[in-house]
Backbone as a chain_set.jsonl record, in Angstrom:
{"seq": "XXXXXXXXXXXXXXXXXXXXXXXXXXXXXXXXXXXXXXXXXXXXXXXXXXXXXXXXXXXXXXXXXXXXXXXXXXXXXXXXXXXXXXXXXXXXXXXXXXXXXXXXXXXXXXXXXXXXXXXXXXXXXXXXXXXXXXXXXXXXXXXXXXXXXXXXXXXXXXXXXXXXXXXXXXXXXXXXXXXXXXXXXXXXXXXXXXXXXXXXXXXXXXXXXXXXXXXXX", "coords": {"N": [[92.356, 51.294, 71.959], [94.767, 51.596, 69.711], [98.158, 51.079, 69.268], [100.899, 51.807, 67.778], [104.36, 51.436, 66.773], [106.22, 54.027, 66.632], [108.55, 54.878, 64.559], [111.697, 55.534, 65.297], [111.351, 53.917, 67.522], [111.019, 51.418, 66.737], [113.176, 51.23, 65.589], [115.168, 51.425, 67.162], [114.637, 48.951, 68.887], [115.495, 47.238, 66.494], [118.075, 47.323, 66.857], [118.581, 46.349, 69.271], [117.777, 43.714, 69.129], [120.237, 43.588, 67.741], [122.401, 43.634, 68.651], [125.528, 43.171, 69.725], [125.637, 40.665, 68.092], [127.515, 39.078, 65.911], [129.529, 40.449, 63.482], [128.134, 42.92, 62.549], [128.506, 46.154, 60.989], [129.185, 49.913, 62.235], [128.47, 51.279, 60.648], [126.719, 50.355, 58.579], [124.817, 50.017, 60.349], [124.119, 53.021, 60.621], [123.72, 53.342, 57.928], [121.825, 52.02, 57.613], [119.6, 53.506, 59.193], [119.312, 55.88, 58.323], [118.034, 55.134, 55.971], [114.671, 55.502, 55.343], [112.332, 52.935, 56.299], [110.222, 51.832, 56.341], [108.829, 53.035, 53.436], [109.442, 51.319, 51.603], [108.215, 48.686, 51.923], [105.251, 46.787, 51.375], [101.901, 48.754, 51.906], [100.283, 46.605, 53.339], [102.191, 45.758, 54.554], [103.136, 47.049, 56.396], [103.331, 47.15, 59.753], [104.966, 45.169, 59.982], [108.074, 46.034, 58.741], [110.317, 46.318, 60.166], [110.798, 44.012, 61.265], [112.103, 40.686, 61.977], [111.871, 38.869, 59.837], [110.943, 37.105, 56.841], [109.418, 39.8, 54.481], [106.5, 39.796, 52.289], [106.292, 41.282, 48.972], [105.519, 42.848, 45.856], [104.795, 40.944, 42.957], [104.801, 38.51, 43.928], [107.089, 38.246, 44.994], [110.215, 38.621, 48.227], [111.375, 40.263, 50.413], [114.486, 40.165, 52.433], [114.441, 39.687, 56.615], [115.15, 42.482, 58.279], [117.286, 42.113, 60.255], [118.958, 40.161, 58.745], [119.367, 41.212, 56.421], [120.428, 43.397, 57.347], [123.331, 42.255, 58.155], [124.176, 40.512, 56.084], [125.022, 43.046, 54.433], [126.996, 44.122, 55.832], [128.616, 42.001, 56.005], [129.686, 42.258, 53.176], [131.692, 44.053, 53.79], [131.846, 46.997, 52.635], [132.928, 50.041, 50.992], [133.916, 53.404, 50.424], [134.945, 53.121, 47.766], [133.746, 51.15, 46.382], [132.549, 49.422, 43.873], [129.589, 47.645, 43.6], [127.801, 44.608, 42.541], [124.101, 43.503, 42.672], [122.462, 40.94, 42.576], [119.01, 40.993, 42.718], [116.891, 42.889, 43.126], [114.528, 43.708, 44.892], [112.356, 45.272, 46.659], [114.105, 47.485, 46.565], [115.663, 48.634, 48.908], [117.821, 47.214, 50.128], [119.657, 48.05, 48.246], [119.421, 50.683, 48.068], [120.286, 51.141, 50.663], [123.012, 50.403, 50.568], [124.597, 51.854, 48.332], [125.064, 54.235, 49.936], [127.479, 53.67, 51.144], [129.034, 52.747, 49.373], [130.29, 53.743, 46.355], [129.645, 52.993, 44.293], [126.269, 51.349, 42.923], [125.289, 48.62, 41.197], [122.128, 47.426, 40.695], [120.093, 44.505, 39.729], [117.315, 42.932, 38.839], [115.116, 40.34, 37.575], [111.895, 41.129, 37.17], [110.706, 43.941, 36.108], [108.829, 45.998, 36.389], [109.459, 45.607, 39.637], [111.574, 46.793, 39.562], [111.324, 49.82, 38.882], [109.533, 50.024, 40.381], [111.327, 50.495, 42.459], [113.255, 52.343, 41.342], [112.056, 54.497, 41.85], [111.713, 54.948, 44.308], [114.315, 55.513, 45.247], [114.948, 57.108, 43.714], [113.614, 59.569, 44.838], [114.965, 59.614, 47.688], [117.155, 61.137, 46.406], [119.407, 59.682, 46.197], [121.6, 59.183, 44.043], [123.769, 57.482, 42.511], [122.947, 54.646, 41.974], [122.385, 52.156, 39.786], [120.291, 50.698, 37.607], [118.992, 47.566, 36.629], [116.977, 45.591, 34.188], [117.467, 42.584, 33.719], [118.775, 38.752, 33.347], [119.921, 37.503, 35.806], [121.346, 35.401, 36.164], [124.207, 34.562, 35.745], [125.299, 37.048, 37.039], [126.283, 39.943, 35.745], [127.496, 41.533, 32.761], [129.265, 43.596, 30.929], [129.818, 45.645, 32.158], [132.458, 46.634, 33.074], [134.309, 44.733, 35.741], [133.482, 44.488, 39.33], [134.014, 45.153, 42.336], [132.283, 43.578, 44.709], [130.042, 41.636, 45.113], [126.273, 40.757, 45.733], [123.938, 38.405, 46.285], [120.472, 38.051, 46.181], [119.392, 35.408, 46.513], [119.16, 32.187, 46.118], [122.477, 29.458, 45.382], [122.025, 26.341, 43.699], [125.008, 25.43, 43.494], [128.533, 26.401, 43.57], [128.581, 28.993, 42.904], [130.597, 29.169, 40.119], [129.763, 31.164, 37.639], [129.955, 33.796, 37.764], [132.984, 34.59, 38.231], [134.277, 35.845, 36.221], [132.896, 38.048, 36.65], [133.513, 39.727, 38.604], [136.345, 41.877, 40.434], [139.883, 41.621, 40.844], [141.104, 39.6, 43.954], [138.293, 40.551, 44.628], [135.205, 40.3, 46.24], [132.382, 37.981, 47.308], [129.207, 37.456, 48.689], [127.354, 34.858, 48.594], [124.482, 32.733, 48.684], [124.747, 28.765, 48.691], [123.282, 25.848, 47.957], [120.775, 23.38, 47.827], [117.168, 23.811, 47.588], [116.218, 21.459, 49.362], [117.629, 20.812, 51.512], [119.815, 21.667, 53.746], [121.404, 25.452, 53.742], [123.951, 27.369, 52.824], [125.686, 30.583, 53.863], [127.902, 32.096, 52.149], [131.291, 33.213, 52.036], [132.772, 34.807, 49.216], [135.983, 34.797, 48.086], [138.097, 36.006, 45.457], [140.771, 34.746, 44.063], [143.237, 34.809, 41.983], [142.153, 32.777, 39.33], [139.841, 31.439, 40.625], [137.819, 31.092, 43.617], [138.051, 31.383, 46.665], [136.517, 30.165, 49.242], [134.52, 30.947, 52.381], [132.111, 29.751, 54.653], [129.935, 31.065, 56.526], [127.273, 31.011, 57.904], [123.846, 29.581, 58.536], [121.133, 29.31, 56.392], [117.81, 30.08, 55.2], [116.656, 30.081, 51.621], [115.12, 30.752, 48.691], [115.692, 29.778, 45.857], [117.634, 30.316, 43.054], [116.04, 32.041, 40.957], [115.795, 31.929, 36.954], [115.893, 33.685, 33.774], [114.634, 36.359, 32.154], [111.792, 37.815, 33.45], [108.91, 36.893, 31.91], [105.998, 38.629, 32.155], [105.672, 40.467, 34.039]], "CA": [[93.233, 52.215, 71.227], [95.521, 50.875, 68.542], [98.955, 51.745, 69.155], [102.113, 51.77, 66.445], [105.594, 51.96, 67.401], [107.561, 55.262, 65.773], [110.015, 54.931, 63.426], [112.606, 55.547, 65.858], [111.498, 53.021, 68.351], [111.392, 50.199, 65.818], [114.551, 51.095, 65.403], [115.996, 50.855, 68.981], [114.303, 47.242, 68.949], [116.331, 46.309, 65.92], [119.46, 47.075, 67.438], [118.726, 45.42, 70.601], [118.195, 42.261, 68.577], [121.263, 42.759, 66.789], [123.266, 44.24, 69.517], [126.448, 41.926, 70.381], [125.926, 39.787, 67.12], [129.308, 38.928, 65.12], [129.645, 41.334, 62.072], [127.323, 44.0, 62.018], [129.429, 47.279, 61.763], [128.224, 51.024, 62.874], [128.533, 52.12, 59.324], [125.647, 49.638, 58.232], [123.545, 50.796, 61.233], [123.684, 54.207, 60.461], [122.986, 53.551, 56.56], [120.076, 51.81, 57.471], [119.147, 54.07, 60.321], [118.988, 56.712, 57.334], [116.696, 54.883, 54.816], [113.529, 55.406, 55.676], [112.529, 51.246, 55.802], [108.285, 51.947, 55.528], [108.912, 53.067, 52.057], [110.544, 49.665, 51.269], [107.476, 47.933, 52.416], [103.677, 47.374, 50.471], [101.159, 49.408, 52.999], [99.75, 45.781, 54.018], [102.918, 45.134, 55.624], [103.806, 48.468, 57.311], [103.801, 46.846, 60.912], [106.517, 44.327, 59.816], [109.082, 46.859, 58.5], [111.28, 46.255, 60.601], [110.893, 42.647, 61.701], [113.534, 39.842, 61.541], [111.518, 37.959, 59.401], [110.35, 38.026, 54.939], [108.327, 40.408, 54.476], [105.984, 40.118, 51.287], [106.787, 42.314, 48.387], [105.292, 42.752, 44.793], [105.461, 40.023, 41.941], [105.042, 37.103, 44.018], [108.527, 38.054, 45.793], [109.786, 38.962, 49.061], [112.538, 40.846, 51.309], [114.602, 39.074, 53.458], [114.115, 40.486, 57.317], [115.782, 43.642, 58.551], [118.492, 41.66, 60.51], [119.802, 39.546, 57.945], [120.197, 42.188, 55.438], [121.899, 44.156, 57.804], [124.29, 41.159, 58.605], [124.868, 40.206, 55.115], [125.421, 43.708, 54.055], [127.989, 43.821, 56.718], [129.882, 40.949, 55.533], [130.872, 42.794, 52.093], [132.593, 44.695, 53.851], [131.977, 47.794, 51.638], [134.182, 50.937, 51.24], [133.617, 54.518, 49.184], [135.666, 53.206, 46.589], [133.749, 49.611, 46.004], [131.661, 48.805, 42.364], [128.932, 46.683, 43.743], [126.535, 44.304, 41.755], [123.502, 43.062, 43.454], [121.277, 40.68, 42.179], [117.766, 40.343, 43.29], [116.58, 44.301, 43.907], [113.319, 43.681, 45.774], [112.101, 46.763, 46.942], [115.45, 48.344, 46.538], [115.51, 48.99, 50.7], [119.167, 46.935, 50.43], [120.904, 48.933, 47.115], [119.629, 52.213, 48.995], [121.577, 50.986, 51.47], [124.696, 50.007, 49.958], [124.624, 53.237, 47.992], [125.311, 55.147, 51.016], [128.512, 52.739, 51.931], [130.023, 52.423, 47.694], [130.766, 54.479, 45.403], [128.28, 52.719, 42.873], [125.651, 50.183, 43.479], [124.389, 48.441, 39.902], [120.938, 46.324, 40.672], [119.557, 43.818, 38.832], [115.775, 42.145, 38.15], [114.412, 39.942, 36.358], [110.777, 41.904, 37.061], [110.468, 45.249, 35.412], [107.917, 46.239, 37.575], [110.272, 45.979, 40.58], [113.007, 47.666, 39.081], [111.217, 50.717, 38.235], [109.49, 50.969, 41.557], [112.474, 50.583, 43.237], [114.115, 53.345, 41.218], [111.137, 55.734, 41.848], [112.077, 55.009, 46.002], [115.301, 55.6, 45.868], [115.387, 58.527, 43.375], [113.229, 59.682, 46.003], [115.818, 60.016, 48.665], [118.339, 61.892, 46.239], [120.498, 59.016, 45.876], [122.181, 59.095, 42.382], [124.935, 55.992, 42.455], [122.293, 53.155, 41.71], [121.881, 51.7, 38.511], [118.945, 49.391, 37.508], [118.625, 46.95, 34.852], [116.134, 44.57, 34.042], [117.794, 41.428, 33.266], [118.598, 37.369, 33.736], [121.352, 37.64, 36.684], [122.117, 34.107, 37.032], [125.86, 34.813, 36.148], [126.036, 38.465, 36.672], [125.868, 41.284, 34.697], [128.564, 42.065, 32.14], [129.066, 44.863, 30.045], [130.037, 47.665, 32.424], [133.322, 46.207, 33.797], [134.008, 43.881, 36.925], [132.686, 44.471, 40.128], [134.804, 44.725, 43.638], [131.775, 43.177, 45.89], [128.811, 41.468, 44.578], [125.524, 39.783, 46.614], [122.962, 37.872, 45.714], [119.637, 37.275, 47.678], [118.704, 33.57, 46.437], [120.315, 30.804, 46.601], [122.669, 28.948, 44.421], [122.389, 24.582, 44.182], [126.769, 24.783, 43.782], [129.225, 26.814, 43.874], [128.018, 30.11, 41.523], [131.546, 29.932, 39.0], [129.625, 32.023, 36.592], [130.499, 34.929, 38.494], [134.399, 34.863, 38.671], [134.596, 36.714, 35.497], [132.253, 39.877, 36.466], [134.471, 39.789, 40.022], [137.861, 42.313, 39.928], [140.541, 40.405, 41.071], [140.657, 40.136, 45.213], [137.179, 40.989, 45.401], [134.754, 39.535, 47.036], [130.873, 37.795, 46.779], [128.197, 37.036, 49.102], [126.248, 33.505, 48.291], [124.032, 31.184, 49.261], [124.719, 27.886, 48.685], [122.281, 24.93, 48.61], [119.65, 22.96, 47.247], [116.147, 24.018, 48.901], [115.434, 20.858, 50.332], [119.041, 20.811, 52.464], [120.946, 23.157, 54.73], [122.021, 26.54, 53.183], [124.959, 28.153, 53.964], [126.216, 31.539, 53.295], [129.672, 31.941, 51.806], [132.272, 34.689, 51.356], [133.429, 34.068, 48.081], [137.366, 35.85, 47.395], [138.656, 35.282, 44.226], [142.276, 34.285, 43.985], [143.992, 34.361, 40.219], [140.746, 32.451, 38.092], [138.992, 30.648, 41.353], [137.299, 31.423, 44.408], [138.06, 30.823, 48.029], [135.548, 30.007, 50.326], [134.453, 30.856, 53.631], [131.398, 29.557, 55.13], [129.707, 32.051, 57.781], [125.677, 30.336, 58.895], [122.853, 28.814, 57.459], [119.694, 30.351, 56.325], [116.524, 29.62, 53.894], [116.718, 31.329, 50.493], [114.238, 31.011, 47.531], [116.508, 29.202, 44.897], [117.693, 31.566, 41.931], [115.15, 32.105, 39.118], [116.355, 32.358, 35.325], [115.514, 33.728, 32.377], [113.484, 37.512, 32.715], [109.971, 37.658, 33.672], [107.427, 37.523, 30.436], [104.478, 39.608, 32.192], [105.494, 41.661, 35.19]], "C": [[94.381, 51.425, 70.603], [96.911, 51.516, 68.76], [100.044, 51.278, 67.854], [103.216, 52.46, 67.05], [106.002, 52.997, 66.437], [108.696, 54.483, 65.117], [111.392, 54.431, 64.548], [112.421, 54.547, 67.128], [111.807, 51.743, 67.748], [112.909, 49.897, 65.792], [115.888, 50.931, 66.375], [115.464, 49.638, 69.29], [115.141, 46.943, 68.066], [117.267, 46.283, 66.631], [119.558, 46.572, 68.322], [118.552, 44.081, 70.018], [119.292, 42.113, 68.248], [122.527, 43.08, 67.321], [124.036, 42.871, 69.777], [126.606, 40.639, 68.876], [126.909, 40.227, 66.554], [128.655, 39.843, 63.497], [128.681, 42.107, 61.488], [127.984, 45.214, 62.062], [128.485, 48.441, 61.82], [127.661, 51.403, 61.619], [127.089, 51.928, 58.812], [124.993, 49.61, 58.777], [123.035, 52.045, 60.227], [123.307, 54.608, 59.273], [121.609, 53.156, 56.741], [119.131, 52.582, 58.258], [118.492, 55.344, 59.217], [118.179, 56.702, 55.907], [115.601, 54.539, 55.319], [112.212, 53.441, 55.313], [110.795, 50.928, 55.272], [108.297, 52.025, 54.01], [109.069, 52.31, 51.376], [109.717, 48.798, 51.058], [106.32, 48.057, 51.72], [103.158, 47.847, 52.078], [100.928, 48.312, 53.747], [100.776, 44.778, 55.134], [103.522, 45.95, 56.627], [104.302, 48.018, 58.618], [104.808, 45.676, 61.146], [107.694, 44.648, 59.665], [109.789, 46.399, 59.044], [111.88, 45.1, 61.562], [112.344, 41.824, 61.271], [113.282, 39.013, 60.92], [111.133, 38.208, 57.701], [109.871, 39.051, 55.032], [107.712, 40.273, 52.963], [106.009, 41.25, 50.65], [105.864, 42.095, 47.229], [105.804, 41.672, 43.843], [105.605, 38.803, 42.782], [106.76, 36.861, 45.208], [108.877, 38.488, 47.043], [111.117, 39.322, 49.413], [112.973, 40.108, 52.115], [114.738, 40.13, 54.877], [115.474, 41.451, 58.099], [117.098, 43.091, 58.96], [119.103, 41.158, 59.844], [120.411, 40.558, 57.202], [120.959, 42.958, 55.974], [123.375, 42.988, 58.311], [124.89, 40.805, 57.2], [125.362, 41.689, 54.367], [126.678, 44.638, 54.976], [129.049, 43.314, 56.072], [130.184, 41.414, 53.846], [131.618, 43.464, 52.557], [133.343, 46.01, 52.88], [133.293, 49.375, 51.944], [133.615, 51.891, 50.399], [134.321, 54.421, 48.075], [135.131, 51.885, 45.379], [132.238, 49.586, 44.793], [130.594, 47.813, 42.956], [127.57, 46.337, 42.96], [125.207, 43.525, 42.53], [122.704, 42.299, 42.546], [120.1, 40.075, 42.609], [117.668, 42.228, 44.079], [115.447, 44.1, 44.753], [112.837, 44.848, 45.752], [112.78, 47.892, 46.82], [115.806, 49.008, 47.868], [117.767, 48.787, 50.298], [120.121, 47.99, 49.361], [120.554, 50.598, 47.604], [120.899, 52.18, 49.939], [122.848, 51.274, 51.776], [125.042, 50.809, 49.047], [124.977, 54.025, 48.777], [126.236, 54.391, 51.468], [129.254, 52.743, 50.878], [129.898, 53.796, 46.915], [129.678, 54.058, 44.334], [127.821, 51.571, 43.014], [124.8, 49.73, 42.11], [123.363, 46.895, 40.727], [120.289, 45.512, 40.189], [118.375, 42.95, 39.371], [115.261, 41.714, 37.169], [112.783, 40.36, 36.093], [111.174, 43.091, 36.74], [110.304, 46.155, 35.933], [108.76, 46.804, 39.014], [111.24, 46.772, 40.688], [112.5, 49.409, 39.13], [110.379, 51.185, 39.299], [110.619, 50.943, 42.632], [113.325, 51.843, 42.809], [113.354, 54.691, 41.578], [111.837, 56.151, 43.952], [113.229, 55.186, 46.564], [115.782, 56.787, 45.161], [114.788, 59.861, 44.546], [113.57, 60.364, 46.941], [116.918, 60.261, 47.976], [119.301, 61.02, 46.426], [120.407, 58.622, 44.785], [123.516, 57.865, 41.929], [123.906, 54.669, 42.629], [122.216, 52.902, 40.048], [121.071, 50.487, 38.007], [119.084, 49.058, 36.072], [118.168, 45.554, 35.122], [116.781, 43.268, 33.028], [118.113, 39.909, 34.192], [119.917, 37.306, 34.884], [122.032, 36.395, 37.239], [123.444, 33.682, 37.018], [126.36, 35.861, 36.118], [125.909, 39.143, 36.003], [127.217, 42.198, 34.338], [128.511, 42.856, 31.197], [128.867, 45.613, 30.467], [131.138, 47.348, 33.51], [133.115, 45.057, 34.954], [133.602, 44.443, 38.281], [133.666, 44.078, 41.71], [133.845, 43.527, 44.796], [130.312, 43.101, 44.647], [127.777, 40.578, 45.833], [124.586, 39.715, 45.802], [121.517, 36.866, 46.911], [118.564, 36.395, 47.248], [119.753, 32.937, 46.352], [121.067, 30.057, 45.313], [122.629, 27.191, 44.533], [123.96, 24.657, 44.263], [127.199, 25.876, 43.467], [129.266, 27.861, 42.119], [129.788, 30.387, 40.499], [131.601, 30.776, 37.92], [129.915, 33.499, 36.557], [131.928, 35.166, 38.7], [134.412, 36.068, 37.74], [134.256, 38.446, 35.596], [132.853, 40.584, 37.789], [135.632, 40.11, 39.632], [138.504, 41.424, 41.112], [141.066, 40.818, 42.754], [139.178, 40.332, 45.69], [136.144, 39.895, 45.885], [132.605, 38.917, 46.757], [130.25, 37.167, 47.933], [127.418, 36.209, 48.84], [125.753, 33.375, 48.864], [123.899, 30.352, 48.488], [124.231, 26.694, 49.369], [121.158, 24.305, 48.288], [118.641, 23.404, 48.267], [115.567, 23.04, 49.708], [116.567, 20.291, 51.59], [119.171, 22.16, 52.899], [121.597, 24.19, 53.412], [123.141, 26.851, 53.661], [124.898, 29.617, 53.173], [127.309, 31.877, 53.301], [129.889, 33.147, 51.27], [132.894, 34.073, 50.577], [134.982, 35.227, 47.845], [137.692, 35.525, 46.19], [140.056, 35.47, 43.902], [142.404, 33.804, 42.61], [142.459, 34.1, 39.903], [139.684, 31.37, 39.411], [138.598, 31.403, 42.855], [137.935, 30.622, 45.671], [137.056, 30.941, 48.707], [135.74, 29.69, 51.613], [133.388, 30.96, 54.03], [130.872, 30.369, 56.267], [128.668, 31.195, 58.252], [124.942, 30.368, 58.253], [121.431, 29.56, 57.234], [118.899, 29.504, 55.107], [116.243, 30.423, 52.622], [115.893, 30.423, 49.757], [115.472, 30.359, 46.518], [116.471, 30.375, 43.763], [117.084, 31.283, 40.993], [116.014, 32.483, 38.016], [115.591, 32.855, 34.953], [114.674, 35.398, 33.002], [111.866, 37.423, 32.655], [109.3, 38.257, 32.374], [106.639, 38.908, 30.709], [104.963, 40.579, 32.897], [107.435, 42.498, 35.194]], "O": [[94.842, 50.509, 71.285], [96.904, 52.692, 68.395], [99.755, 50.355, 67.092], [103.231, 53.55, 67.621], [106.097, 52.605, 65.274], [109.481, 53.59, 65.435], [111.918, 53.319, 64.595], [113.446, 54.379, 67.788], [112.73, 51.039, 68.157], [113.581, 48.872, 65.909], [117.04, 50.505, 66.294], [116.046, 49.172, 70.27], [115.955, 46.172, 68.576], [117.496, 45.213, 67.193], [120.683, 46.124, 68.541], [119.293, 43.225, 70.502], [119.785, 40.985, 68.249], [123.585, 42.902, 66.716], [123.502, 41.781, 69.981], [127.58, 39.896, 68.75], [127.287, 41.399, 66.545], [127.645, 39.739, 62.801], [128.361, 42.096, 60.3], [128.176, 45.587, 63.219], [127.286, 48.303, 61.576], [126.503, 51.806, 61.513], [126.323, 52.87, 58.609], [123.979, 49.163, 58.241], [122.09, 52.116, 59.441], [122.75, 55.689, 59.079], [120.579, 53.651, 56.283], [117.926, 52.404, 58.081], [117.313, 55.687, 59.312], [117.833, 57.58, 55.117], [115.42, 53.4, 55.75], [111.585, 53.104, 54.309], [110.307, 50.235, 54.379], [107.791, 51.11, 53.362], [108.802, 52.584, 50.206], [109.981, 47.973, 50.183], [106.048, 49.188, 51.318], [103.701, 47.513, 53.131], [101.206, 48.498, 54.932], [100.58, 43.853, 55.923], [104.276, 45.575, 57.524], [105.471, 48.285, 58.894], [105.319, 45.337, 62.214], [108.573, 43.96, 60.185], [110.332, 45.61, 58.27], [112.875, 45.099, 62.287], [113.283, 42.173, 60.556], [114.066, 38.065, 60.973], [111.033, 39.362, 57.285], [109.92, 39.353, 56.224], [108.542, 40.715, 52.169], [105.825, 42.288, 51.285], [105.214, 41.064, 47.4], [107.007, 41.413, 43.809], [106.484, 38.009, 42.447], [107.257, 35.918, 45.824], [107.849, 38.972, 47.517], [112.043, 38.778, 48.809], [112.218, 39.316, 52.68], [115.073, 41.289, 54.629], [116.58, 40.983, 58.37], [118.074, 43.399, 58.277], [120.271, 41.497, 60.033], [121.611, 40.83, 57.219], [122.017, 43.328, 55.466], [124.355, 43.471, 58.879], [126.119, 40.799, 57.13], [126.263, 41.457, 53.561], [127.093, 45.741, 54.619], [130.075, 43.863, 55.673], [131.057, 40.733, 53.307], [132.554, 43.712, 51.797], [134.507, 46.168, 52.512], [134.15, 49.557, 52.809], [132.807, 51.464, 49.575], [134.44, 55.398, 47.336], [135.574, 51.604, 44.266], [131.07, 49.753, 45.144], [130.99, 46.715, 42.568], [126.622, 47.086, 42.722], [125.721, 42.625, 43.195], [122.185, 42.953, 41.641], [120.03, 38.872, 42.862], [118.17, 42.646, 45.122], [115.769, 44.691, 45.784], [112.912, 45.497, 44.708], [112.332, 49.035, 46.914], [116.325, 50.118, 47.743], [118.643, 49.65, 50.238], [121.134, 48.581, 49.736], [121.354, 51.526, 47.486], [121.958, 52.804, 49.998], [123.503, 51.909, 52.602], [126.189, 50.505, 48.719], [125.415, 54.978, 48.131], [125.948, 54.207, 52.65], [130.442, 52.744, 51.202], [129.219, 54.76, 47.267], [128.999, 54.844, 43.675], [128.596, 50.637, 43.221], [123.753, 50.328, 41.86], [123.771, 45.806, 41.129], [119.207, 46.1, 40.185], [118.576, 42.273, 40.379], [114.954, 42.29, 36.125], [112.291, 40.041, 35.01], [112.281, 43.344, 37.216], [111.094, 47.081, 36.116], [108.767, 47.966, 39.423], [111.687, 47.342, 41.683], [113.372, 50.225, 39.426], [110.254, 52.4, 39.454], [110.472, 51.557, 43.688], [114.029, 52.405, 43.649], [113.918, 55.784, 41.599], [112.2, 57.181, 44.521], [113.477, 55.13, 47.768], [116.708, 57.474, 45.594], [115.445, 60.826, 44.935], [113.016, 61.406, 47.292], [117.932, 59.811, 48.508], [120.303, 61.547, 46.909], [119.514, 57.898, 44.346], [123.917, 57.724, 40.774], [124.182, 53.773, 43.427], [121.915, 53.824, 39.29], [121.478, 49.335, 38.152], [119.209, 49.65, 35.0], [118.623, 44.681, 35.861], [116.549, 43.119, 31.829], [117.827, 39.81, 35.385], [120.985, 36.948, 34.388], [122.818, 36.229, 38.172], [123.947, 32.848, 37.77], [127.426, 36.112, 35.556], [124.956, 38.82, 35.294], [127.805, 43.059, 34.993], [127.496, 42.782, 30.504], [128.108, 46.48, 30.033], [130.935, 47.669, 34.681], [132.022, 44.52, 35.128], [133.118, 45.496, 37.867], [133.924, 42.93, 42.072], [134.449, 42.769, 45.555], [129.816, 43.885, 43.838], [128.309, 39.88, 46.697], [124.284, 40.481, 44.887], [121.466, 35.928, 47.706], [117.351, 36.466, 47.444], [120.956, 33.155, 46.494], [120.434, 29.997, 44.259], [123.233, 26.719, 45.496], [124.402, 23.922, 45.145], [126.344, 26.624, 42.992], [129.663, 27.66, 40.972], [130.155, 31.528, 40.217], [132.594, 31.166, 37.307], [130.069, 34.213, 35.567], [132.136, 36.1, 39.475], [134.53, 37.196, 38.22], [134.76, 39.467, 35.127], [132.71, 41.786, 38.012], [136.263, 39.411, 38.839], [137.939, 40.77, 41.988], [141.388, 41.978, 43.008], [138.853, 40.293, 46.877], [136.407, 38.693, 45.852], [131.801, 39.554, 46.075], [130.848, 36.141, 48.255], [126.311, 36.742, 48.768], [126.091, 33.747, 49.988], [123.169, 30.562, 47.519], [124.4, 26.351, 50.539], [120.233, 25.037, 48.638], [118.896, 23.455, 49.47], [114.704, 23.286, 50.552], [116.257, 19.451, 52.435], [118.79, 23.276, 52.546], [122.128, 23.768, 52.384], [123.41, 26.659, 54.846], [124.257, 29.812, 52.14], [127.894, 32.025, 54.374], [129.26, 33.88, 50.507], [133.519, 33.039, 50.818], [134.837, 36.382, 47.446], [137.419, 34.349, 45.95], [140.38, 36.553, 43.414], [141.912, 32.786, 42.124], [141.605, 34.957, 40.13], [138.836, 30.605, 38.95], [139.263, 32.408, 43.107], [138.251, 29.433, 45.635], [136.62, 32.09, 48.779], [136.479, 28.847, 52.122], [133.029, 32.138, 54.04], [131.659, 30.276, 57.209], [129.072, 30.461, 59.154], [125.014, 31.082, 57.253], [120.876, 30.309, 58.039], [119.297, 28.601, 54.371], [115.562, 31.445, 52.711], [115.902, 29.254, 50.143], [116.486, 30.965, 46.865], [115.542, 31.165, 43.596], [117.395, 30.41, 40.183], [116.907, 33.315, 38.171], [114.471, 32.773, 35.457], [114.223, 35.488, 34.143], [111.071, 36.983, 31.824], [109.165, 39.4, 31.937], [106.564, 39.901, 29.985], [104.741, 41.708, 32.459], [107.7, 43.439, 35.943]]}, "num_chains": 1, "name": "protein.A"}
């Protein structure tokens, strides 16, 4: 007999992994506790959902695992008042998310494809504060003001300055920094007057940031 954990047990395993770790708050439980995370997922990965590890996605691309994203969507440190730009929608699991924590969550892809099933999964669940757009996000996405809290889930080789400008002033950015064949880190970026302060949090493996928008898909 084949068993499958429930929804709700999966979900009392994450938190026991992530129970006691530094900077996960309740808030960012209980958003994710409220997006249904199967939906997020292709069928062939259903019994991963909710793993701490990639999971394979459409287009060649992939999610990073349940704990991280709840750890890095932590560390913005969001608010009902905060503009956030994301780039790299995946499945759109994380801008569901962070929709239920901001005031307005704009997404960006350079697949089409992804964008447009991501907006089908999150119109879905009656959340109306996302905005999708299919473009090159390797410095942001300008032309609908700046942006209190931005993340980005690939990696940059140095220190992403193309981003100060689409950042309001104080606010804050989520990196990774790092060539892929060295140590990553992940950095809280503030931005003070026209430059960034940095603060290093722990190291991880990111996918280096693609340019330019996808030709086919």
């Amino acid at each position: 007999m084949n068993y499958r954990m429930t929804d709700r047990e999966n979900f009392a395993a994450f938190l026991m992994r992530v129970r006691g770790k530094e900077g996960i708050e309740q808030e960012v439980l209980d958003a994710i506790e409220a997006t249904p995370r199967r939906g997020f997922v292709p069928n062939q990965w259903q019994d991963a959902a909710f793993c701490d590890r990639c999971v394979p996605i459409e287009c060649g691309e992939v999610i990073e695992g349940l704990d991280l994203q709840a750890r890095l969507i932590s560390d913005l440190d969001l608010d009902p008042s905060h503009r956030v730009l994301e780039i790299g929608t995946g499945s759109g699991f994380s801008a569901a998310v962070m929709a239920r924590l901001a005031h307005r969550v704009t997404t960006v892809d350079r697949f089409r494809s992804l964008l447009e099933q991501a907006r089908n999964r999150i119109q879905a669940l009656r959340i109306d504060n996302v905005q999708f757009r299919h473009a090159d996000g390797k410095n942001g996405y300008a032309g609908e003001g700046t942006y209190d809290r931005i993340i980005v889930w690939a990696a940059f080789p140095a220190l992403p300055r193309g981003f100060i400008d689409v950042l309001a002033s104080g606010g804050m950015m989520i990196a990774v920094i790092g060539d892929g064949a060295e140590e990553q880190m992940v950095a809280r970026l503030t931005k003070v007057g026209s430059r960034f302060e940095r603060q290093d949090l722990f190291t991880v493996r990111f996918q280096p940031l693609a340019e330019s928008i996808a030709a086919a898909l």
